[in-house]
Wavefront OBJ file of the C-alpha trace (Angstrom):
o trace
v 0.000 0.000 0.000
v 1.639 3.754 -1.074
v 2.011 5.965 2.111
v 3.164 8.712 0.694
v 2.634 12.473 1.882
v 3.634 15.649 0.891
v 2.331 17.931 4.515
v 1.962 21.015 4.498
v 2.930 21.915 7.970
v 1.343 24.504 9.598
v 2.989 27.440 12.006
v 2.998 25.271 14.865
v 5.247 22.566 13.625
v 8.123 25.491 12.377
v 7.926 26.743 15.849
v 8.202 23.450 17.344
v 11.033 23.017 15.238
v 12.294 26.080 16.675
v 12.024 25.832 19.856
v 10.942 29.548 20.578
v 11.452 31.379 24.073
v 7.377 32.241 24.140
v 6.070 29.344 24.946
v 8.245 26.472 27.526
v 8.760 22.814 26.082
v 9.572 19.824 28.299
v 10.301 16.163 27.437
v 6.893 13.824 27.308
v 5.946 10.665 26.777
v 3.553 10.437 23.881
v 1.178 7.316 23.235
v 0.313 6.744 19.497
v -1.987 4.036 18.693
v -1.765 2.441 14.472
v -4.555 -0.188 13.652
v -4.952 -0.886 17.288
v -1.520 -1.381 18.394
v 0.027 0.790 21.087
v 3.087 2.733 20.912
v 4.838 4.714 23.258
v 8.241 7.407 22.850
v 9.662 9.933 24.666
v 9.598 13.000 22.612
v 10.148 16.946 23.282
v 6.632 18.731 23.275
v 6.383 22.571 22.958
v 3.369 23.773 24.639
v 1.343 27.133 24.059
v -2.006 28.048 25.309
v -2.534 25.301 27.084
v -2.000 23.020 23.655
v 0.836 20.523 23.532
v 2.369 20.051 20.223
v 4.957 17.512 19.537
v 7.221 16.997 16.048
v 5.954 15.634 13.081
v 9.459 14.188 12.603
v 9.613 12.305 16.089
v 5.862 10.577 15.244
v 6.594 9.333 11.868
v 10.150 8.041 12.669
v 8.343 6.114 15.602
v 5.699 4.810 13.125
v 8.824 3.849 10.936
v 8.543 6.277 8.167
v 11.298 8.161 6.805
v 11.555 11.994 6.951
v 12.384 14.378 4.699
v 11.946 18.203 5.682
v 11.846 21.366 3.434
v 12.790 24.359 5.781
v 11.969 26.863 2.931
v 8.666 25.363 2.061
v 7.083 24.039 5.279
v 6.931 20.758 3.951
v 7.633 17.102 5.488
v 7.870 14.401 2.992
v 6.975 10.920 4.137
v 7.497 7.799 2.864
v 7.873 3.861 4.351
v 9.274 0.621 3.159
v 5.819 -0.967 2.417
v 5.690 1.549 -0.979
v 6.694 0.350 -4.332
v 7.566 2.929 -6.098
v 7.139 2.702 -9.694
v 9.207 4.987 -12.995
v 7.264 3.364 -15.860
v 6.347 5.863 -18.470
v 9.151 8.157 -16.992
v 12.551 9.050 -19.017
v 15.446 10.124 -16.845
v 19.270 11.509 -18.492
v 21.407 10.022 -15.558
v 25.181 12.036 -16.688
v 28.319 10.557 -16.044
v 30.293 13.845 -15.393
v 33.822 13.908 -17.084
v 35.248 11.434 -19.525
v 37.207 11.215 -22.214
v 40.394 13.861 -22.057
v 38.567 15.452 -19.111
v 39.638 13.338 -15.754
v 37.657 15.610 -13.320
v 39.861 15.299 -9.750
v 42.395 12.595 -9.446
v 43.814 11.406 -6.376
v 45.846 8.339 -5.390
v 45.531 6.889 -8.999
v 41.686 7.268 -9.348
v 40.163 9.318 -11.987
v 36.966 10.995 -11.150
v 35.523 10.162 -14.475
v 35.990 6.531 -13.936
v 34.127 6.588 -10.451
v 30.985 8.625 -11.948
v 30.511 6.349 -14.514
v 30.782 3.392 -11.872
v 28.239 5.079 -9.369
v 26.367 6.214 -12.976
v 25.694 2.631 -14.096
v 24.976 1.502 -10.474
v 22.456 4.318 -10.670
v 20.891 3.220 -13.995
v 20.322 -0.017 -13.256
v 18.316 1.025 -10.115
v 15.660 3.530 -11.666
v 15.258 0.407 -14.467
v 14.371 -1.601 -11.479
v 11.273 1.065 -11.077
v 10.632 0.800 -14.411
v 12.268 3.776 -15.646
v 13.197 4.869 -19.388
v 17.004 5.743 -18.247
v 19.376 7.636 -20.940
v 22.922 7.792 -20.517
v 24.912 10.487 -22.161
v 28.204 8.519 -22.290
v 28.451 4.811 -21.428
v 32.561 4.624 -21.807
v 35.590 6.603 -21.499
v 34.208 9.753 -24.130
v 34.381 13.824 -24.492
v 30.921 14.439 -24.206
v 30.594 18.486 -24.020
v 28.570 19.951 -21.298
v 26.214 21.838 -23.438
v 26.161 18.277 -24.855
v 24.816 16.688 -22.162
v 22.065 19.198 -21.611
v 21.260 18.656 -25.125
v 20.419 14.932 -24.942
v 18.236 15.398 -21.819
v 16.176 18.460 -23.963
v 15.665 15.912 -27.059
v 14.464 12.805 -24.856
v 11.813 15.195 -22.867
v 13.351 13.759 -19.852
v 11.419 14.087 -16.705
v 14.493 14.286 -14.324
v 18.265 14.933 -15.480
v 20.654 13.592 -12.766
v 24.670 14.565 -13.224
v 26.974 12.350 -11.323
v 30.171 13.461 -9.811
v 32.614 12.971 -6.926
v 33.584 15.958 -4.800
v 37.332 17.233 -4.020
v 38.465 20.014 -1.481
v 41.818 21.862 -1.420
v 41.451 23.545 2.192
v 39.949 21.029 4.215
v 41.736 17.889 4.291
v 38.882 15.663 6.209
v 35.954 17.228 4.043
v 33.322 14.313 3.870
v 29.936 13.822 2.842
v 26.975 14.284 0.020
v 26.252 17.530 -1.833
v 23.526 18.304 -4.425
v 23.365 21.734 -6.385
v 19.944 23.036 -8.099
v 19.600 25.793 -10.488
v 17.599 28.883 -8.932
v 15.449 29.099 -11.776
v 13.479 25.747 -10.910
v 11.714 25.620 -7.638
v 11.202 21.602 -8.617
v 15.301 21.160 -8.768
v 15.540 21.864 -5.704
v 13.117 20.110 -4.381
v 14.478 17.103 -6.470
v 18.386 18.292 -5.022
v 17.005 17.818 -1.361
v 14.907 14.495 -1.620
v 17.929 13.086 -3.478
v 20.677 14.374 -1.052
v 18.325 13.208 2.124
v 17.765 9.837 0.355
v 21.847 9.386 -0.522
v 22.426 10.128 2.974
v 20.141 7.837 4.609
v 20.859 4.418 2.410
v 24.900 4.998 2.701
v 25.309 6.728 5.769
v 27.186 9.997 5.059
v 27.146 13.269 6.408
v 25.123 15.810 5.180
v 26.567 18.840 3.030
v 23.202 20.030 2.035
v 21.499 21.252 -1.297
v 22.932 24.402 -2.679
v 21.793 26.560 -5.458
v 24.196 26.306 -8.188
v 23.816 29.095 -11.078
v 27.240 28.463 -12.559
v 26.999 24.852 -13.763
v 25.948 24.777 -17.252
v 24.224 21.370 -17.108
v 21.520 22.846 -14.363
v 21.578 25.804 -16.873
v 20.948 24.593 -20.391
v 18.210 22.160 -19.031
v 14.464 22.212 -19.886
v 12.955 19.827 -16.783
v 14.618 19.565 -12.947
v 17.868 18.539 -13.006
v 20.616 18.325 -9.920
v 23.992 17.671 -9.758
v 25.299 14.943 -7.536
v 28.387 15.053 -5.381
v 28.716 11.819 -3.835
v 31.370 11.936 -1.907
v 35.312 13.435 -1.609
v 37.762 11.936 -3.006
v 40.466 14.603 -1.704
v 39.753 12.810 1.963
v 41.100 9.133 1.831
v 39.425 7.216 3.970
v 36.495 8.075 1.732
v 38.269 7.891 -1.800
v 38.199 4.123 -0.435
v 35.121 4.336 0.452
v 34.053 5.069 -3.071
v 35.648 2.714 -5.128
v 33.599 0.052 -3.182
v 30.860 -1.657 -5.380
v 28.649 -1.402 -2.729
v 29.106 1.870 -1.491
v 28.443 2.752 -4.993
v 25.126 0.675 -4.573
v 24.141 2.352 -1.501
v 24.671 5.441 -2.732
v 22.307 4.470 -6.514
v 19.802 3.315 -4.805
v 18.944 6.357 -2.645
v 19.256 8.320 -5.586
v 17.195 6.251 -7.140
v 14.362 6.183 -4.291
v 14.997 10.013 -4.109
v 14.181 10.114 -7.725
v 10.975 8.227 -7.121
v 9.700 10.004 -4.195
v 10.133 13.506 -6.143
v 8.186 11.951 -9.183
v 5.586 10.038 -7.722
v 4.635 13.271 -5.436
v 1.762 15.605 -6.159
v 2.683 18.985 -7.562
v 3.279 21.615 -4.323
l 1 2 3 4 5 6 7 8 9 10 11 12 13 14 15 16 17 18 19 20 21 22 23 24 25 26 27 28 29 30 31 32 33 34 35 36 37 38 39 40 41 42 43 44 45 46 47 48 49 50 51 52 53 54 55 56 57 58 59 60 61 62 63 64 65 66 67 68 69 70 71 72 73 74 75 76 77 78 79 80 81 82 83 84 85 86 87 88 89 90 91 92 93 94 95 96 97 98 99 100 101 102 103 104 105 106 107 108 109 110 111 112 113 114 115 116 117 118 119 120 121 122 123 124 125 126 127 128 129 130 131 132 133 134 135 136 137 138 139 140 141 142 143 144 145 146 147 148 149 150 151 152 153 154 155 156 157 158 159 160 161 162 163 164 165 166 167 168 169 170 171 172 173 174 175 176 177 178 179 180 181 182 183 184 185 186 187 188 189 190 191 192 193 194 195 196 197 198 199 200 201 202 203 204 205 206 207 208 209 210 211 212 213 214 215 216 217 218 219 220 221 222 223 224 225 226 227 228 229 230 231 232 233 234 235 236 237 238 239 240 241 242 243 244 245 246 247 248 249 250 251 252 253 254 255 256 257 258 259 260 261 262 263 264 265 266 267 268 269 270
């Protein structure tokens, strides 16, 4: 059965999220009870006017949901295990960034256009799982201009266009984590950019380097539908350079891009 909801959450739940000095909030026990079964967690309640209000967040994690929350529009995104997503009927451009006589970074031997194409194919083969109509603008070691790539995703009428890359920092020597980048222009990128990034982070268990709007990067430019940029990880740090050259980091990593993917299309229009 789908259970998936796209809230939106009123006043109360921002300020609960908040944590504001006008009302007082104290630790509670709440008591939920699903088809008859009792359940019981101790969650922070804010309480104003007599009304006790407790987080959306703490009530569907308990029920075994997963979270996603959009500070900028007010809304939580739900979803649980028990949901089979389906792609059918949907085209998506997944982007191998680099190849050919452009490497990308390179550390310790590794070429980054070797690992985007890796975590690319991964990728691929997970939105086919959902049924998806997935178009790859290279599929070997080819110069495939950036302009290029945009241009394949405009012919196909692709529903989503995801760009794969591996991250790389020259100040901070332990950087680690998943990024996503959105163009401003489309308010459905980056909601695409943040269900992506929260899904990547949840199925490989990375830290968080959030969803930022990226007007520079002509592949989020020259695009006709929503389209994000991937950073999956930093290859600069090497503990997880290691980490992704593993098969089944790479897997992780595909297939919560690839339920990201099908929580942003299978959710009604905000």
């Amino acid at each position: 059965m789908k259970r998936l909801f796209s809230l939106a959450v009123a006043l109360a739940i921002t300020m609960l999220l908040m944590l504001t000095a006008a009302g007082s909030s104290s630790r509670r026990t709440v008591t939920v009870v699903l088809n008859g079964e009792t359940i019981s967690f101790d969650t922070p309640a804010y309480i104003e006017n007599n009304r006790t209000m407790v987080p959306i967040r703490a009530i569907a994690e308990a029920l075994g949901l997963e979270v996603t929350w959009d500070q900028a529009s007010a809304t939580a995104w739900l979803s649980d295990e028990s949901w089979t997503p389906s792609l059918k009927g949907r085209t998506i451009v997944v982007d191998p960034g680099h190849g050919g006589s452009a490497d990308g970074a390179s550390y310790g031997g590794v070429k980054e256009s070797d690992l985007n194409l890796s975590i690319a194919q991964h990728l691929a083969e997970e939105l086919r799982r959902y049924g998806a109509n997935v178009v790859m603008t290279r599929t070997g070691d080819q110069d495939v201009s950036l302009s290029g790539r945009a241009a394949i995703a405009n012919r196909v009428k692709a529903d989503l266009f995801l760009s794969v890359h591996c991250n790389a920092s020259l100040t901070n020597a332990s950087a680690s984590g998943i990024y996503t980048a959105y163009h401003s222009g489309s308010a459905k990128s980056r909601q695409a950019a943040i269900l992506l990034k929260d899904a990547m982070i949840s199925a490989a268990s990375q830290p968080d380097m959030g969803a930022h709007q990226r007007d520079d990067l002509a592949v989020l430019r020259l695009t006709n539908m929503p389209a994000v940029l991937l950073e999956c990880g930093f290859m600069s740090t090497p503990a997880e350079l290691e980490l992704l050259q593993q098969p089944e980091h790479q897997k992780k990593l595909s297939q919560g891009a690839a339920w990201g993917t099908a929580l942003f299309l299978n959710a009604p229009t905000l």
